[in-house]
ZAZAMAR-421287 format. One line per field, with one value per atom (N, C-alpha, C, CB): residue number from 1; atom name; chain; x, y, z; residue in one letter. Coordinates in nm, 3 decimals, decimal comma. Glycine has a CB too. Layout:
BEGIN
num: c(NUM ...) $
atome: c(CA ...) $
chaine: c(A ...) $
X: c(X ...) $
Y: c(Y ...) $
Z: c(Z ...) $
residu: c(A ...) $
END
This chain:
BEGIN
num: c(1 1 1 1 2 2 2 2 3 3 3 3 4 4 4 4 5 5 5 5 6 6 6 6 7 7 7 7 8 8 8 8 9 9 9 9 10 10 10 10 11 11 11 11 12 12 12 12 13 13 13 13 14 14 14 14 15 15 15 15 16 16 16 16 17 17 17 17 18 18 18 18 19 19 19 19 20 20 20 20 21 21 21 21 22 22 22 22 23 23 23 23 24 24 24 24 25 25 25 25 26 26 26 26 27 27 27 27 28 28 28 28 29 29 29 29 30 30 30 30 31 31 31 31 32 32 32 32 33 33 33 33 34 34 34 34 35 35 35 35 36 36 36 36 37 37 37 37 38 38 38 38 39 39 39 39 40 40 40 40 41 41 41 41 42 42 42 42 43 43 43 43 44 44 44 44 45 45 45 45 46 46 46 46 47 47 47 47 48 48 48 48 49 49 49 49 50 50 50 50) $
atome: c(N CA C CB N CA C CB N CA C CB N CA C CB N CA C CB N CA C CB N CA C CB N CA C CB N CA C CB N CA C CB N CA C CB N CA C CB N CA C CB N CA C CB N CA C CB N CA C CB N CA C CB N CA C CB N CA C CB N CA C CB N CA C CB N CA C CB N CA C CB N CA C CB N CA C CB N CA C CB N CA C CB N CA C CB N CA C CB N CA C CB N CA C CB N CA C CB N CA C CB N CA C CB N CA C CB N CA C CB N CA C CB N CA C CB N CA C CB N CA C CB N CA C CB N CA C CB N CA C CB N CA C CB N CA C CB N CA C CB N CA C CB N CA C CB N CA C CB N CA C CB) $
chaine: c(A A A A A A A A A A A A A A A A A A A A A A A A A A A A A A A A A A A A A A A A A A A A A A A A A A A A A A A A A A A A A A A A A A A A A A A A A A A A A A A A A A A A A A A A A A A A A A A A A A A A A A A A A A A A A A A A A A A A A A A A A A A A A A A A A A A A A A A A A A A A A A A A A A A A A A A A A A A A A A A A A A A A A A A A A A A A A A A A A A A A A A A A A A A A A A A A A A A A A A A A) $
X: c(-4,276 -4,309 -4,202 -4,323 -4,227 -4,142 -4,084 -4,175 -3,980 -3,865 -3,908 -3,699 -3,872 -3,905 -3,859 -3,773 -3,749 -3,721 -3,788 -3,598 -3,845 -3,916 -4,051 -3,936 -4,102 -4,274 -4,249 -4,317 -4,157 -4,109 -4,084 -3,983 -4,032 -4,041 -4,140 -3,978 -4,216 -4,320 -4,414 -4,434 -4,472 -4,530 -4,445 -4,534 -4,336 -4,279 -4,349 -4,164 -4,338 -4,375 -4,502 -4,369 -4,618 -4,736 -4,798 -4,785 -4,696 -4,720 -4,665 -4,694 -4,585 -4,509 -4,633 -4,309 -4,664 -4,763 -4,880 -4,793 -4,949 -5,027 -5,067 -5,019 -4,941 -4,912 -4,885 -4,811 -4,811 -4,799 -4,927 -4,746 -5,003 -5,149 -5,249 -5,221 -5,271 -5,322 -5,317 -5,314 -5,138 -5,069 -5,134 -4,882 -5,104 -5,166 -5,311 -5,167 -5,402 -5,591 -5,577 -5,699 -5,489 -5,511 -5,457 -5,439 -5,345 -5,294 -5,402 -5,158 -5,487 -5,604 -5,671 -5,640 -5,701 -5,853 -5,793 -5,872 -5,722 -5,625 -5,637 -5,390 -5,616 -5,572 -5,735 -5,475 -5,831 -5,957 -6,031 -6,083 -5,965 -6,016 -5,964 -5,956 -5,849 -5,809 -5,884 -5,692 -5,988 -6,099 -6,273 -6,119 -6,278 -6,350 -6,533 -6,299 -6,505 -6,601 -6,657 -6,593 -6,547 -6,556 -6,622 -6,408 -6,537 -6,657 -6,750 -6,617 -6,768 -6,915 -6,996 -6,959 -6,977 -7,074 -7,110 -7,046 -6,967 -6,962 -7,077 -6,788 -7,050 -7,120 -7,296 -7,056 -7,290 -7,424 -7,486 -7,464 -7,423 -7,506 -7,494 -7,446 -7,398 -7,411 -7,547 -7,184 -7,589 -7,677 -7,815 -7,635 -7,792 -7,946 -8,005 -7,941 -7,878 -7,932 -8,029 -7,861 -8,007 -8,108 -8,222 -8,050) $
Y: c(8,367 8,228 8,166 8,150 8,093 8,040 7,905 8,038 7,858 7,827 7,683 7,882 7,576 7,403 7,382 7,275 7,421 7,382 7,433 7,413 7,587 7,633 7,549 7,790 7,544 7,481 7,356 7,420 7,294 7,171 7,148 7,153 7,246 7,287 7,349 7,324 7,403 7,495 7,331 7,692 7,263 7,127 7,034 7,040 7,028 6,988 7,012 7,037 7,155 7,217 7,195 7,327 7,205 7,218 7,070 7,273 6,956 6,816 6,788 6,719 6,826 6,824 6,925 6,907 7,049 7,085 7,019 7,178 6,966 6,891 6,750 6,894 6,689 6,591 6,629 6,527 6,700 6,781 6,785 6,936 6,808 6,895 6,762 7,026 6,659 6,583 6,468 6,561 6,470 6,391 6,514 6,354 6,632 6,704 6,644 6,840 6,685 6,647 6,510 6,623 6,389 6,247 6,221 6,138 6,330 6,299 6,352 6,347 6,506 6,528 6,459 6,541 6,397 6,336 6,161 6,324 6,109 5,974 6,062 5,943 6,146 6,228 6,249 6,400 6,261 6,267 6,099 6,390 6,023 5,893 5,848 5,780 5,917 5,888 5,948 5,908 6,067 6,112 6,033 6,303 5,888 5,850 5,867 5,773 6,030 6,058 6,108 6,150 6,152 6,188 6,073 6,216 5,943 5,812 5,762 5,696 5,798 5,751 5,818 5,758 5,968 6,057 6,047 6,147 6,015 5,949 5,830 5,864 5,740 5,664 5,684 5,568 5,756 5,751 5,826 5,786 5,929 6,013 5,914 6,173 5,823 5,734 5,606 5,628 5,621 5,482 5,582 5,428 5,706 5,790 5,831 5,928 5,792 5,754 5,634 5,766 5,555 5,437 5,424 5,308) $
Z: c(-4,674 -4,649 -4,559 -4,784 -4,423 -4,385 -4,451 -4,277 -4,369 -4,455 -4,431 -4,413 -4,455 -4,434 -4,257 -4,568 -4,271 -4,113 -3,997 -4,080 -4,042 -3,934 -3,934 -3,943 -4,007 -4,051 -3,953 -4,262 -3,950 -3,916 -3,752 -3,997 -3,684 -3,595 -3,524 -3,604 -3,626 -3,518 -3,513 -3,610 -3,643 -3,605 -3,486 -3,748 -3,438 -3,324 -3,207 -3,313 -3,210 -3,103 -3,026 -3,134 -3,170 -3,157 -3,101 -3,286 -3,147 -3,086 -2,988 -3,152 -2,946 -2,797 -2,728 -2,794 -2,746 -2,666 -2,635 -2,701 -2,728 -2,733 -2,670 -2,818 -2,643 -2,563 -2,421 -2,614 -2,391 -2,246 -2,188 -2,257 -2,262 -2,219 -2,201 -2,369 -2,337 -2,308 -2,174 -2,400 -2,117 -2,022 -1,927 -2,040 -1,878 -1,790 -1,759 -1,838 -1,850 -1,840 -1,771 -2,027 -1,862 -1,792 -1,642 -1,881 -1,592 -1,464 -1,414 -1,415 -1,347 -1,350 -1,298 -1,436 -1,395 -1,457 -1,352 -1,726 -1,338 -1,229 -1,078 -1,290 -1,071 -0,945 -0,879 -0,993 -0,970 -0,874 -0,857 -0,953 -0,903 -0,859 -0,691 -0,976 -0,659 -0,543 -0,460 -0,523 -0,468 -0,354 -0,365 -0,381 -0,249 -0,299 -0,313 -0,272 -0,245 -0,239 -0,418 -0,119 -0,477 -0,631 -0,701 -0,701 -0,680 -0,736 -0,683 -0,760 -0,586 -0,553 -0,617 -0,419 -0,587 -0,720 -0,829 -0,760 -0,887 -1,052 -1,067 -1,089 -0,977 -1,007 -0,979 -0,952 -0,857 -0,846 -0,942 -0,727 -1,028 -1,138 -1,242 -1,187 -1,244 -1,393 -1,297 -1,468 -1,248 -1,171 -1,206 -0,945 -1,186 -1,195 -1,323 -1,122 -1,456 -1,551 -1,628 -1,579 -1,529 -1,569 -1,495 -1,561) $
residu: c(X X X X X X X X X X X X X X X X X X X X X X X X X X X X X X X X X X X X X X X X X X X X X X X X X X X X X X X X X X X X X X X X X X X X X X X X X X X X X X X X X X X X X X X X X X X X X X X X X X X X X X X X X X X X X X X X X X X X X X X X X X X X X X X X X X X X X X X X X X X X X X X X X X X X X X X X X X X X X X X X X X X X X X X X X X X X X X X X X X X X X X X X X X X X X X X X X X X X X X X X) $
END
């Protein structure tokens, strides 16, 4: 059985990864708003829903 401090650490880890990753997807996910050919698309498939 690991020990308190490791358990403790590996949950560190696993939330620091987790955040890295989520901040990765959101830069991403900001970085294709600057091509505005990407939102026009966006939008026109959210406009071809109605």
């Amino acid at each position: 059985m690991p020990a308190p401090q490791a358990n403790a650490l590996m949950r560190r880890l696993l939330r620091l990864t987790a955040w890295l990753g989520l901040a990765l997807i959101l830069g991403l996910v900001f970085m294709l708003y600057l091509r505005p050919d990407f939102v026009l698309g966006m939008a026109d498939q959210l406009w071809a829903c109605f």
